[in-house]
C-alpha positions in Angstrom: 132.9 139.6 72.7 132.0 135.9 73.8 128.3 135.5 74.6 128.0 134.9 78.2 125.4 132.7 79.2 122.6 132.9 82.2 123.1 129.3 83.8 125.2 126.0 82.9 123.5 122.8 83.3 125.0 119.8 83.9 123.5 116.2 83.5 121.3 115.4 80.1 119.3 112.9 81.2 115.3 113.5 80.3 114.6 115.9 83.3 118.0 117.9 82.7 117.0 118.0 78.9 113.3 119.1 79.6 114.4 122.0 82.4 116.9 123.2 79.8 114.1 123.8 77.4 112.1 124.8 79.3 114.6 127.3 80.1 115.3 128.7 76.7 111.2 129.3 76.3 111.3 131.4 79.1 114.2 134.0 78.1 116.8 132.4 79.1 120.3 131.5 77.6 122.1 128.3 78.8 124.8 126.2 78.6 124.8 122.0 79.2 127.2 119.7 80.0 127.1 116.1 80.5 129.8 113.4 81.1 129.6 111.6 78.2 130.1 114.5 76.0 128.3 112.7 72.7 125.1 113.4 74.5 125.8 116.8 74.2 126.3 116.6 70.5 123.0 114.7 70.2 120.8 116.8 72.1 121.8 120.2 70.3 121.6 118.4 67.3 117.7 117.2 68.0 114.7 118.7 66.4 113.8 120.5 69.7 117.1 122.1 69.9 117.7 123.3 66.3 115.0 126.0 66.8 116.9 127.4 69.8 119.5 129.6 67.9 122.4 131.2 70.2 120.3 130.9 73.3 121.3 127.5 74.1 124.9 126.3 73.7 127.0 122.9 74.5 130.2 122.4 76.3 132.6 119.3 76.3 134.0 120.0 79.7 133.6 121.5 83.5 135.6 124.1 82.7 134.5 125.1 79.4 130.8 125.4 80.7 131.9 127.8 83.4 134.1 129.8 81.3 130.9 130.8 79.3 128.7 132.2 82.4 127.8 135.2 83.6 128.8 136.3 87.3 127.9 135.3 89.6 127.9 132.1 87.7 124.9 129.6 88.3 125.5 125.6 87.6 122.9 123.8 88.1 123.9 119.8 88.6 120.6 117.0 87.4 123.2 114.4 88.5 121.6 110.7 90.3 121.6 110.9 93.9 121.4 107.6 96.1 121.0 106.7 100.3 122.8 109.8 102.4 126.7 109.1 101.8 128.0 107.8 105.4 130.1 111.1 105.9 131.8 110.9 109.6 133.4 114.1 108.6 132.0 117.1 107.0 134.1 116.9 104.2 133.6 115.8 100.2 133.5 111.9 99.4 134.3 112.4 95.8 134.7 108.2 95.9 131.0 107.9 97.3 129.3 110.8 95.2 129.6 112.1 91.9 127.9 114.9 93.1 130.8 115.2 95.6 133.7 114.5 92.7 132.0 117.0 91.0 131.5 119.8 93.3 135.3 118.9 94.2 135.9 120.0 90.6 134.0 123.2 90.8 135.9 124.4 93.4 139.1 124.8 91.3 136.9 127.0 88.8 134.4 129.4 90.4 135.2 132.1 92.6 133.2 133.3 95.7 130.3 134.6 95.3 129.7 131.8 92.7 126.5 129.1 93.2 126.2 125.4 92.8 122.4 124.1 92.4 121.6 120.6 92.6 118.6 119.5 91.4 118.3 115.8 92.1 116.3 113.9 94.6 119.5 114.3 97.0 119.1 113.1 100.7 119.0 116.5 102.5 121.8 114.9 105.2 123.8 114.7 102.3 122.9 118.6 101.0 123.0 119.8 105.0 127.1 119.0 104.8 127.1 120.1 101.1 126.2 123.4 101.9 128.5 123.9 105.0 131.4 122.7 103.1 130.8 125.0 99.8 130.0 127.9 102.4 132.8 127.4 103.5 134.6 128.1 99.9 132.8 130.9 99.9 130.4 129.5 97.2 126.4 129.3 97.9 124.8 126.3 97.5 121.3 125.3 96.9 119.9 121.9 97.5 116.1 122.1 95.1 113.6 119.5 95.1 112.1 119.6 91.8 109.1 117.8 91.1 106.6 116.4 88.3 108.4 114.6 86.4 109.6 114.8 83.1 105.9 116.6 82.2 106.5 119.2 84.8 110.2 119.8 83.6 109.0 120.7 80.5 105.9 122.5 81.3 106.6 123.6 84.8 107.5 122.2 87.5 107.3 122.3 91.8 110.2 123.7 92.8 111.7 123.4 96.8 114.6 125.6 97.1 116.7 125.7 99.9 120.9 126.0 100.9 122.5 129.2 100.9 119.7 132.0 100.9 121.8 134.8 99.8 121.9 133.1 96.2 118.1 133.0 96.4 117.5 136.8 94.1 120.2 135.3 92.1 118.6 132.3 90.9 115.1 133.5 91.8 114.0 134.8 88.4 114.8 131.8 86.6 112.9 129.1 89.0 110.0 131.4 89.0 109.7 131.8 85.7 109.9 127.8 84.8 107.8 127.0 87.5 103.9 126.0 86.9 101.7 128.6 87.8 98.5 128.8 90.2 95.9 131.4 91.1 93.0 132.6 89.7 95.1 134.2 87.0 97.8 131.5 87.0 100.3 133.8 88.1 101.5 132.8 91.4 105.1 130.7 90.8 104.9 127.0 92.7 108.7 127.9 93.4 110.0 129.8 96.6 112.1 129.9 99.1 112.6 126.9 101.6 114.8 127.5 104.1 118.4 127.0 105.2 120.5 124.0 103.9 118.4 120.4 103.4 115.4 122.1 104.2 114.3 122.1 100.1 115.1 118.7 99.5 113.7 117.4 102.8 110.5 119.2 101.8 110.7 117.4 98.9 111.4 114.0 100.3 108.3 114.5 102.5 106.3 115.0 98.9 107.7 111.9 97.8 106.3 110.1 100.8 103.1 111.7 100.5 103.0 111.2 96.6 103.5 107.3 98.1 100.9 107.1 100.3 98.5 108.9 97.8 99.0 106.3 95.3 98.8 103.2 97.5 95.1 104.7 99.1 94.0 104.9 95.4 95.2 101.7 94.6 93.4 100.4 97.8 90.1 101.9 96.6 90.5 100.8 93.3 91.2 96.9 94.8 87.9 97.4 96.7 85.7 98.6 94.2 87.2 95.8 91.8 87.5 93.0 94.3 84.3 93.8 96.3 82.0 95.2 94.1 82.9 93.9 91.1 83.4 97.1 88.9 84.4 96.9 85.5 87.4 98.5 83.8 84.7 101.2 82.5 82.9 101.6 85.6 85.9 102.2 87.7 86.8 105.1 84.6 83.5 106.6 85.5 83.9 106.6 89.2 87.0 108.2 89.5 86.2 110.9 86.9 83.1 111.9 88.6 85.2 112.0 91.9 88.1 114.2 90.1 84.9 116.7 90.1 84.8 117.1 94.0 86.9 117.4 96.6 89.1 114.9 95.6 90.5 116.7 92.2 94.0 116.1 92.1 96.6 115.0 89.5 96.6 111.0 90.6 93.0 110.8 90.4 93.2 112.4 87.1 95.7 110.2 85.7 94.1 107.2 87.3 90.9 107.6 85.6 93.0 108.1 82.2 94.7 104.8 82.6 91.4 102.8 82.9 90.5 103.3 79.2 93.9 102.8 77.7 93.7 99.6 75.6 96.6 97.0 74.8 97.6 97.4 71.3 99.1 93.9 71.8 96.4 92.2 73.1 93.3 94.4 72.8 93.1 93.9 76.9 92.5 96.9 79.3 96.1 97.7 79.3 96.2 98.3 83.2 95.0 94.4 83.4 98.0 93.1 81.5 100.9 95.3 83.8 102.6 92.9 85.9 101.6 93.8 90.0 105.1 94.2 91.3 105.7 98.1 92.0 109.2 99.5 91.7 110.5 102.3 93.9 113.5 104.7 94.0 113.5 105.4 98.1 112.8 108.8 99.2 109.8 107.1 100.6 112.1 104.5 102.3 113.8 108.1 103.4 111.0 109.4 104.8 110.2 106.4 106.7 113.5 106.4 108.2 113.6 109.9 109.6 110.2 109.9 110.9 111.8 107.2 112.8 114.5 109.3 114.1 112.5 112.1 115.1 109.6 110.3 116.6 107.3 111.2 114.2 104.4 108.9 113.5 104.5 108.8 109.3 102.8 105.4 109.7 101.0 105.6 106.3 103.7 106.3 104.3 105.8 103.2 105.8 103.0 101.4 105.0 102.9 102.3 101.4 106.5 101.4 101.3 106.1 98.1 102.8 103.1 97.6 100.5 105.2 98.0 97.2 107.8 95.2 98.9 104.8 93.1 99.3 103.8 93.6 96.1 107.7 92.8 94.9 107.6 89.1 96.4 105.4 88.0 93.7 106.6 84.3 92.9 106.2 84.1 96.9 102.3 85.0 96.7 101.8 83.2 93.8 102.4 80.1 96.1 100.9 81.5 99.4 97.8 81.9 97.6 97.5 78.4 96.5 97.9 77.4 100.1 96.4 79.9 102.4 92.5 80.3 101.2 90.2 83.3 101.5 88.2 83.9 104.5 85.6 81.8 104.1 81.8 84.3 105.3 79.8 82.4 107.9 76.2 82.6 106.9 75.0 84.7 110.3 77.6 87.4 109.0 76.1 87.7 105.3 73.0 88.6 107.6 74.3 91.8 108.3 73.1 94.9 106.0 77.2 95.7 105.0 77.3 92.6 103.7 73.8 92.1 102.3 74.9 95.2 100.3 77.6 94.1 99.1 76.5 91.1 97.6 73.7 92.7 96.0 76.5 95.1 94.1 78.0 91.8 93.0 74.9 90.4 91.8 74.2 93.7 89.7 72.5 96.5 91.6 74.5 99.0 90.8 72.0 101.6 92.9 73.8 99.4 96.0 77.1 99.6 94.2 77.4 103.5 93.9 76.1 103.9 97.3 78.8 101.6 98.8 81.5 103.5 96.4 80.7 106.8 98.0 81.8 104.5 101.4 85.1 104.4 99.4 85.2 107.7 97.9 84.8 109.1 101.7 87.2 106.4 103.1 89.6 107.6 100.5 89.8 111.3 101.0 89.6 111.0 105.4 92.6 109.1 104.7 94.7 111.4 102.4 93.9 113.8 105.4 95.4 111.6 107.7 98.2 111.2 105.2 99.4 115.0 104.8 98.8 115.4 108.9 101.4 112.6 109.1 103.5 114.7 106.6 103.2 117.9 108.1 103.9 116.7 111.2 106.8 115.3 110.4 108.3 118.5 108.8 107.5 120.0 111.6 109.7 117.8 113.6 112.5 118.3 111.1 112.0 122.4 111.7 112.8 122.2 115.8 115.2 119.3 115.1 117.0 121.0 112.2 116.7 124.9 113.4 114.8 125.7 110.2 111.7 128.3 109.7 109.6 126.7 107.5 106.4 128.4 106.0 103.8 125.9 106.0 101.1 127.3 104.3 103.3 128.4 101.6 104.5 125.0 101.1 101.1 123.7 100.5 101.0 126.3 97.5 104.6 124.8 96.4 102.4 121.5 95.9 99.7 123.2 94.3 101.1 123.0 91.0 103.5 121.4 88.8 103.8 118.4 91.1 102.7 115.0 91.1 100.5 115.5 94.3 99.0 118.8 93.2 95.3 118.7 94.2 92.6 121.2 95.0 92.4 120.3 98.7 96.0 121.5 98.8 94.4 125.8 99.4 92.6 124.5 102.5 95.9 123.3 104.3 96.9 126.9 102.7 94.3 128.5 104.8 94.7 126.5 107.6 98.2 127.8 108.5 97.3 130.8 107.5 94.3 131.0 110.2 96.3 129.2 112.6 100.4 129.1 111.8 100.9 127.2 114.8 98.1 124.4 113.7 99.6 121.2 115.5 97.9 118.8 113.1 95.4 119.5 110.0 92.7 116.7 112.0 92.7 119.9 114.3 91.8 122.7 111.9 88.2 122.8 111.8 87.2 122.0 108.4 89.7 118.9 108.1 88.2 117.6 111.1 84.6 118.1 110.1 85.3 116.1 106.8 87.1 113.0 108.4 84.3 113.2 111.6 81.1 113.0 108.6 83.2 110.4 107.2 83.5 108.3 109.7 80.7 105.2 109.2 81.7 105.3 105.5 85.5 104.7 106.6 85.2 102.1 109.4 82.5 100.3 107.0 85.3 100.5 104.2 87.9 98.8 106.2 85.4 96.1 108.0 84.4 94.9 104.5 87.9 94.3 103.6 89.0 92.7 106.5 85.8 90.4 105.9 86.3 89.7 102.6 90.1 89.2 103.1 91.0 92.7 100.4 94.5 94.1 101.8 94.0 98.0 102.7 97.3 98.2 104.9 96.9 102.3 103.9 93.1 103.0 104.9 93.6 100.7 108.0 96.8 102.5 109.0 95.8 106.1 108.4 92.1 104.8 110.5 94.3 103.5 113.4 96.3 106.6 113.3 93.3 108.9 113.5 92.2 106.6 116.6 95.3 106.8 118.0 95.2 110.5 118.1 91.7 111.4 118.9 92.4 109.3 122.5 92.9 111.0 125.5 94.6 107.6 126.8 96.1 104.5 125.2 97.9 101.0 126.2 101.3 102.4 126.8 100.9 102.5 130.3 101.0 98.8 130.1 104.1 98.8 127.7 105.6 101.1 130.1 105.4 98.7 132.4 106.8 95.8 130.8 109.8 98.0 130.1 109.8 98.5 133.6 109.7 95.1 134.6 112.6 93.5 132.5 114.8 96.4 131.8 114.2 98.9 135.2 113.5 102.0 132.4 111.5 103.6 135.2 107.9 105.1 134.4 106.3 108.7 135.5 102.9 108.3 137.6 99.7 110.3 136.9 99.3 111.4 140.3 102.7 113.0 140.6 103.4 114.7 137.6 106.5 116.6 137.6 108.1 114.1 139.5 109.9 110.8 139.3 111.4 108.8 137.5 109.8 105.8 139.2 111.1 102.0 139.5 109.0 99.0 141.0 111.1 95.6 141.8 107.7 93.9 139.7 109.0 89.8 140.4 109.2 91.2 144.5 105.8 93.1 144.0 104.0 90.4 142.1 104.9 87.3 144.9 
């Protein structure tokens, strides 16, 4: 009899490749596919592979991988996704998609009951009309972030399942078992169930953003602690190790302490000196940004970060701007003040001052990831109402715990946040998230008035400050906006005295003679 196989994978580029493996360590027998079939050849013929035995077999075509699965048969698709496919029908666009041409395929080979997975960074509009129309086959369909990279493939990943949950016991047993694990015994799976259709790869869109705005608030603190109190290379490595001892223990402060001792073999330069400062970016932040408009939600941080990385693109353009436009120049009656007096004794080598005005930094830092996951949070909780999904919160928090590229300690305490309060609004109103950004709050404001004084771009910290403002206030200026809108466009306004009632209009050019 012809051995059957657990679950066909198709796509062999490094994250397919490492999943695979990953895979096969765990138990499980699989079949790959890819497109150009020699990549096949070449990956069961690599030194990784040989070891692998029967448990791990190739195919040269669609139908060949399916032929060798077991019911109900699993194919898992690692296939580039790009911006949602316009799609004024719910119907494929195999022309647009190859994930659509090749679901299109499928469809002529599996039988109900059967499920397609699709592992890619997929926008969840796009997986919200896949999952309808393979429903409608009678197929299941689940839409999975998967997150950490080509590390976490390997090792373990994050995983965000969602689609069709009836496949969910089907495929459970293998996501689980790949997954990285957490827990005081490391055996709680960062992989679980999502909810209905996009709702997995929206969650992970939302980590994306976050993962976005984590990075551009540590590159911020790095800039200040470079640019204003002249740290060295090794310095900065010492900083952020002792700070991946506290609170703010987390995979990118890990990784960014790592990269300040890595030397140039080239050059023998600090190798982090000698990267070019233009940052790429692949768009689920841009995605983010662009839904958090839709729904209203403020994700103000992580538009930020995006904006900050097309700043950062326009190099040739700053080049020149800085030759033109100089630095703030200090008036002497503002060095008077003690902020600034500390500062320039940092730069003049009291490092006592220095570490003191880091802490500033370190605290400026971590009130502002808060802000950053509210934001996020908030916004998937927009997307639940919007969307009619029932997302577990707290549980997603655990998802992130792990395997990820934004895993970090502080991720239990949003845990146990929902679980003390599932219908938390925003973390700045669970009591220990509040208490840390309130202590922080000199150290924060102090952070961002010493860059704006010394002219040291912190579009994140300012943002996620003004955000925090924002919220904390009973009343702001759009009383005044509304106004304006009222004035040149008659969009009427609601008055506090009469609430319930309206909407009002004033004839403001009459009013105003």
């Amino acid at each position: 009899m012809t051995k059957q196989y657990d679950i066909g994978l198709m796509g062999l580029a490094v994250m397919g490749q490492n999943l695979v493996l990953n895979m096969v360590d765990h138990g499980f027998n699989v079949a790959v596919f890819n497109r150009t079939t020699s990549k096949v050849d070449d990956f069961l013929a690599s030194p990784e592979c040989a070891s692998k035995g029967d448990k791990l077999t190739g195919a040269h075509s669609l139908k060949e991988l399916v032929a060798q699965l077991k019911r109900p048969r699993k194919v898992m698709l690692m296939i580039q996704s790009k911006d949602a496919v316009p799609a004024p029908e719910p119907i494929l666009y195999p022309k647009a998609a190859a994930i659509d041409a090749v679901i299109e395929e499928l469809f002529t080979l599996l039988e109900p009951g059967d499920i397609i997975i699709d592992g890619g960074n997929t926008h969840f509009r796009d997986t919200e009309r896949r999952t309808r129309i393979v429903e409608e086959k009678g197929l299941l369909y689940v839409g999975t972030g998967v997150s950490g990279g080509e590390e976490g493939a390997r090792k373990g990943p994050s995983m965000m399942p969602g689609g069709s949950e009836k496949a969910w016991p089907f495929v459970k047993e293998i996501f689980q078992a790949i997954s990285a694990k957490v827990g005081p015994k490391a055996d709680i799976p960062c992989a679980d169930w999502v909810g209905p259709r996009g709702a997995g790869h929206y969650v992970k869109m939302v980590h994306n953003g976050i993962e976005y705005g984590d990075m551009q608030l540590i590159c911020e603190a790095y800039w200040m602690l470079k640019n204003a109190l002249d740290y060295t290379n090794e310095e900065l490595y010492e900083t952020f190790a002792e700070w991946n001892k506290g609170e703010l223990d987390s995979y990118l402060i890990e990784i960014t302490r790592d990269i300040f001792k890595v030397k140039d073999k080239e050059s023998g330069n600090d190798l982090v000196d000698m990267i070019l400062d233009t940052a790429g970016a692949k768009g689920t932040g841009k995605w983010m940004s662009q839904l958090a408009l839709d729904l209203g939600a403020p994700s103000n941080l992580v538009t930020e970060a995006v904006y900050a990385r097309c700043v950062s693109a326009m190099k040739d353009v700053r080049v020149r701007a800085s030759e033109i436009i100089p630095q703030p120049a200090i008036p002497t009656s503002q060095v008077n003040s003690l902020r600034l007096k500390m500062v320039v004794g940092a730069r003049q080598g009291n490092r006592d001052v220095a570490k003191k005005l880091a802490e500033d930094v370190r605290k400026a830092l971590f009130a502002s990831k808060i802000c950053s996951y509210a934001q996020g949070y908030v916004q998937m909780m927009a997307a639940a109402k919007e969307y009619g999904w029932s997302l577990n919160f707290g549980d997603i928090a655990m998802l992130w715990r792990g395997g990820c590229i934004i895993r970090a300690v502080f991720l239990e305490r949003i845990k146990e946040a929902f679980d003390k309060n599932p219908e938390l609004e925003n973390l700045l109103l669970d009591p220990y998230f509040k208490n840390i950004v309130v202590s922080a709050q000199y150290s924060w404001r102090s952070v961002v008035k010493t860059a704006i004084d010394l002219g040291i771009p912190v579009p994140a910290f300012s943002t996620a400050l003004s955000y925090y403002d924002s919220y904390r206030s009973a009343n702001l200026p759009a009383n005044l906006l509304q106004a304006q809108r009222d004035y040149f466009g008659a969009h009427t306004y609601q008055r506090i005295d009469k609430p319930g009632e309206g909407p009002f209009h004033t004839d403001w050019i009459a009013e105003s003679r």
